[in-house]
C-alpha positions, -999 to +999 in steps of 0.1 A: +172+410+404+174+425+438+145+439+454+141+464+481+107+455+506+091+478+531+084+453+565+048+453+563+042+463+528+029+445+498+052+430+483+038+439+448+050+476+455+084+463+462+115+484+444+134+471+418+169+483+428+187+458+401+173+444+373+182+410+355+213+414+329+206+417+296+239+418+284+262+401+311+257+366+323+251+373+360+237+340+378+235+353+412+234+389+424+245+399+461+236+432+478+246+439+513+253+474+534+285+488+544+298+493+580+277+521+594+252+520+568+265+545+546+265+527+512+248+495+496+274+474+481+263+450+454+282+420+436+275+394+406+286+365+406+290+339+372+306+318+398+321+323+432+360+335+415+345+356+392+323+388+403+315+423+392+312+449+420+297+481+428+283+506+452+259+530+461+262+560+485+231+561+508+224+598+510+198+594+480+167+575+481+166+535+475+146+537+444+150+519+406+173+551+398+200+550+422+234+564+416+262+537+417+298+539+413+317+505+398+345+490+418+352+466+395+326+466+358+341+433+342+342+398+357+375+393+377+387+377+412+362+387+439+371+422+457+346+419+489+342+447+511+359+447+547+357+480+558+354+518+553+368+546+571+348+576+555+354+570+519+385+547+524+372+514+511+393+481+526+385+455+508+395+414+508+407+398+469+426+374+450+434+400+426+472+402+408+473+363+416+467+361+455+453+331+460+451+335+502+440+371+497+452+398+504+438+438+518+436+463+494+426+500+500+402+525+479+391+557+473+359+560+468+343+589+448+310+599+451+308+626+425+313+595+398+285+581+411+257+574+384+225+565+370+223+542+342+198+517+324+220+489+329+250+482+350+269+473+321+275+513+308+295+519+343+331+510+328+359+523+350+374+500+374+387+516+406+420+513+416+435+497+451+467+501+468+479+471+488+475+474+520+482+436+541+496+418+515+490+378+504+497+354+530+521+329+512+511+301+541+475+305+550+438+321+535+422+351+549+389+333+566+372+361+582+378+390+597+371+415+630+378+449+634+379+470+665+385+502+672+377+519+639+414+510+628+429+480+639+414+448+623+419+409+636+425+388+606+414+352+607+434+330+588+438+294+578+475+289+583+490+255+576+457+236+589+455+259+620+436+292+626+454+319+633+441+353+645+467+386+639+460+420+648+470+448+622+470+482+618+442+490+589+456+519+579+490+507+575+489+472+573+515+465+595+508+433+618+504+441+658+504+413+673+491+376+674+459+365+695+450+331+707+487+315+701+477+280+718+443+280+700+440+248+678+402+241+665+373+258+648+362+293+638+329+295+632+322+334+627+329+367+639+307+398+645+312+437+648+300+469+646+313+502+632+335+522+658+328+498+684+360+488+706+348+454+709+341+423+684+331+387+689+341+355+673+326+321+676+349+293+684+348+257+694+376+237+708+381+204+726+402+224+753+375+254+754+344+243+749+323+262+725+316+299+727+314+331+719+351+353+728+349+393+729+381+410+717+384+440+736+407+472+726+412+491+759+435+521+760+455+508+730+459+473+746+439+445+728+425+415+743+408+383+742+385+374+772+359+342+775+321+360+767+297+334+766+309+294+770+296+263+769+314+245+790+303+209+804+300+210+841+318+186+861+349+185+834+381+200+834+388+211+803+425+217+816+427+182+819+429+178+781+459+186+756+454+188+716+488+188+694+494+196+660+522+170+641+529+160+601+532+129+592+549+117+559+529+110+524+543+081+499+552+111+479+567+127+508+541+156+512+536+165+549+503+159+559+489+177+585+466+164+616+456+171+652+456+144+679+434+152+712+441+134+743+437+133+781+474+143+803+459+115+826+466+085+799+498+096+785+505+087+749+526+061+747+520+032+725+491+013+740+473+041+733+436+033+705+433+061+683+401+071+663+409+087+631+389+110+615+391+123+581+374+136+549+397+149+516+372+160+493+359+187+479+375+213+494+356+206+529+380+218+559+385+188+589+394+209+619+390+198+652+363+210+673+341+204+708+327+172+705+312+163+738+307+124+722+347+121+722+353+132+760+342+096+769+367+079+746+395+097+756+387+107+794+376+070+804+391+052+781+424+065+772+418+071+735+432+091+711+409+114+686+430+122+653+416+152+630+433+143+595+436+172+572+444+148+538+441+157+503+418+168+488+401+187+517+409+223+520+428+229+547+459+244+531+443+261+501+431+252+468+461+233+458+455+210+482+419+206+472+429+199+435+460+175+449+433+154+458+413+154+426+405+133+400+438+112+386+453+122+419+429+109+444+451+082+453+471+111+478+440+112+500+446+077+506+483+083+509+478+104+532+451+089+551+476+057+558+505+080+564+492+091+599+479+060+611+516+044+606+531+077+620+510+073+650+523+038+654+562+048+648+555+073+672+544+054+700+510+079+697+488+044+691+486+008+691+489-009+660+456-027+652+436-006+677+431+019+652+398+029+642+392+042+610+363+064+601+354+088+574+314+096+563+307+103+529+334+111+508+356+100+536+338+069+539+350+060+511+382+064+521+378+050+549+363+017+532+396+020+510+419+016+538+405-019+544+416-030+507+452-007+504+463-004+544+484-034+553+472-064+572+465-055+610+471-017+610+434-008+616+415-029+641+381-011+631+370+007+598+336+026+603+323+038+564+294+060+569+271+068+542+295+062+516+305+061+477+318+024+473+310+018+442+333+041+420+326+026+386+280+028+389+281+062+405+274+081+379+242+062+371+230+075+411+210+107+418+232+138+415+259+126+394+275+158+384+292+168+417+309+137+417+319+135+382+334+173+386+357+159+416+364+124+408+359+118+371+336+103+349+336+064+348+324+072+308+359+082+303+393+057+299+412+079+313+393+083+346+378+047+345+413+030+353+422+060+379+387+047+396+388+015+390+425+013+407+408+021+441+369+014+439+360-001+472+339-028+454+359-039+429+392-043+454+386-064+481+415-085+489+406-122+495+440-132+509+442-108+537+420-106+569+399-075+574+394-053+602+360-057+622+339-033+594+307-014+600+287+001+572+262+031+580+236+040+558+211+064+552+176+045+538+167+075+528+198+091+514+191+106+475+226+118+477+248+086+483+227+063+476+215+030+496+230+005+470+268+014+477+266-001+512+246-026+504+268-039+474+297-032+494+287-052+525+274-085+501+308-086+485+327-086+521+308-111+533+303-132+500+344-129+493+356-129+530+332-159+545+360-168+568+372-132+578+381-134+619+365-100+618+331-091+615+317-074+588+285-058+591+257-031+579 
């Protein structure tokens, strides 16, 4: 249901606005107002790539009989609204097959506007004209608009974000802001008519902050607002590159490497590799005051993998790391540690490995598939080891959905192929290994690390490394 409640009030007087389906499936409805504050916008969801949408003008009372017009009465991609200019509705989807989204304009008529006992008997589906089409190379994020017409679209473009400026009304693209900007968006913030927006970044050669982007006689800009800088540090002093390295299967796989101009890369270099690949979840660099000391006073390297399975290039690269085809993220994982090596970017065997979770599982899989003496230290952090008992753990069913079930032949021999646990290699020597746990952890639980570190040091008693928890 959604509810409309008086600050102040008892809640017991509180307005049903939307009441519970009785004969859709709905499992979570979403209200939320419009730009300005002129119409209530409402959305169920079965799941988040299905929804049904609709609105409500403002200029009647919010009461249990409110007037709503439907955007979109059946279940279909989710059509999310951007932003109105009087009753031109822009509005983000993945409808007619746009998987990065696109911008779609509609007209929205009031005098359709209804009462009805249940959302269900509005039937008509409004109809959208295409306004910025689908990005073939990167996801609408998020999005900014100044100036009542011109709109900054964030996107996730080959592992990167990207801001553009477009036109609203037409579509056509301005210009781009930020070009040298590699690390992470976190959110942006407007207000209707206002010349001025805000989006919150965070970047190794920025700091983290809050940037205003300003539209002043027709020019547009993008000026520092409120940063967190480090004092004492010269941020200038620090460079961050984008480069692709090459999968077993030849994918190219992409990755950011951040490094101080006063140790040059060039060979004798240690890098510390970062990754995840699961899940959808997006590794993107981002200001991490605990790596300034590795690479400002000690000439590291700090590598940001985007590997798949992760997110970072869309749901196809989510699902390339899925289930039967896991093994890429592993692929991919070892394809920039050797590139970095070819490349004179690191120094072979001072490569540290490190991955939490879901990564630390990969992570703890580079120690039994990466060859002998390409990482000097592997650090698995709270991680699923134990591929073939997981399902037996608390909260089974996320895992299942992204890796398989162990139940099942088909997925027992994909797991069983690269379960940390059951593949340590007796004949070669290990990198120094350090397992973090959780005690507490109901999530990834205890015993993985525990097993895991018994059967290092039980098989390897002679490893030159150490191997500890």
């Amino acid at each position: 249901q959604i509810l409309y409640h008086k600050i102040g009030s008892d809640p017991k007087s509180d307005i049903v606005i939307v009441k519970a389906d009785t004969k859709e499936v709905t499992n979570l409805w979403y209200a939320e107002f419009t730009t300005g504050y002129k119409y209530l916008m409402l959305y169920g969801f079965t799941d988040v790539d299905h929804s049904r949408v609709y609105a409500a003008p403002l200029d009647q009372p919010i009461s249990a009989n409110m007037k709503w017009i439907s955007l979109q009465p059946q279940y279909g991609p989710p059509l999310q609204y951007v932003y109105n200019i009087d009753s031109d509705f822009y509005l983000v989807t993945k409808r007619d097959g746009a998987e990065n989204h696109k911008i779609v304009r509609a007209k929205i008529d009031t005098s359709k506007a209804r009462s009805v006992k249940d959302l269900s008997e509005l039937t008509e589906t409004i109809k959208t004209q295409d306004i910025i089409p689908e990005n073939k190379n990167g996801n609408i994020e998020n999005w900014s608009v100044i100036d009542k017409t011109k709109i900054v679209l964030i996107y996730l473009e080959n592992a990167k974000y990207n801001f553009y400026l477009h036109d609203l009304t037409t579509g056509k693209r301005i210009q781009q802001l930020l070009t040298d900007f590699i690390g992470a968006f976190y959110r942006a913030s407007y207000s209707y008519g206002s010349k001025q927006s805000f989006v919150e970044l965070s970047a190794f050669t920025l700091g983290s902050g809050v940037y205003r982007i300003r539209s002043d006689n027709g020019k547009v800009s993008v000026d520092p607002f409120l940063i967190g800088n480090p004092k004492g540090i010269d941020m200038s002093e620090f460079k961050i590159e984008q480069h692709f390295a090459t999968s077993k299967d030849g994918t190219k796989v992409p990755f950011d490497i951040f490094y101080s101009k006063k140790h040059p890369l060039d060979g004798t270099n240690p890098a510390w590799l970062l990754g995840y690949g699961s899940f959808g979840q997006k590794t993107i660099p981002y200001y991490d005051a605990f790596m300034l000391p590795w690479v400002r006073d000690h000439g590291g390297a700090c590598v940001y993998m985007q590997i798949r399975g992760g997110g970072e290039l869309g749901d196809r690269w989510h699902e390339a790391g899925m289930l039967s085809q896991r093994q890429h993220s592993f692929d991919d994982y070892q394809a920039v540690a050797e590139y970095l090596v070819k490349n004179k970017m690191a120094a072979r065997g001072h490569i540290i490995g490190e991955g939490s979770e879901a990564g630390g599982t990969v992570a703890m899989v580079m120690g039994n598939q990466a060859p002998q003496g390409l990482f000097g230290v592997l650090l698995p952090n709270v991680a699923l080891l134990d591929m073939l008992r997981f399902d037996k753990y608390p909260y089974p069913d996320q895992y299942i959905a992204e890796w398989g079930s162990p139940q099942k032949p088909t997925y027992f021999d994909v797991l069983r192929a690269y379960s940390p646990l059951h593949n340590v290699d007796v004949k070669k020597t290990y990198p120094a290994i350090l397992l973090t746990q959780r005690l507490n952890d109901d999530s990834t639980t205890p015993a993985h690390s525990f097993k895991m570190i018994a059967e290092l040091q039980h098989s390897l008693p002679k490893n030159a490394n150490p191997l500890l928890m």
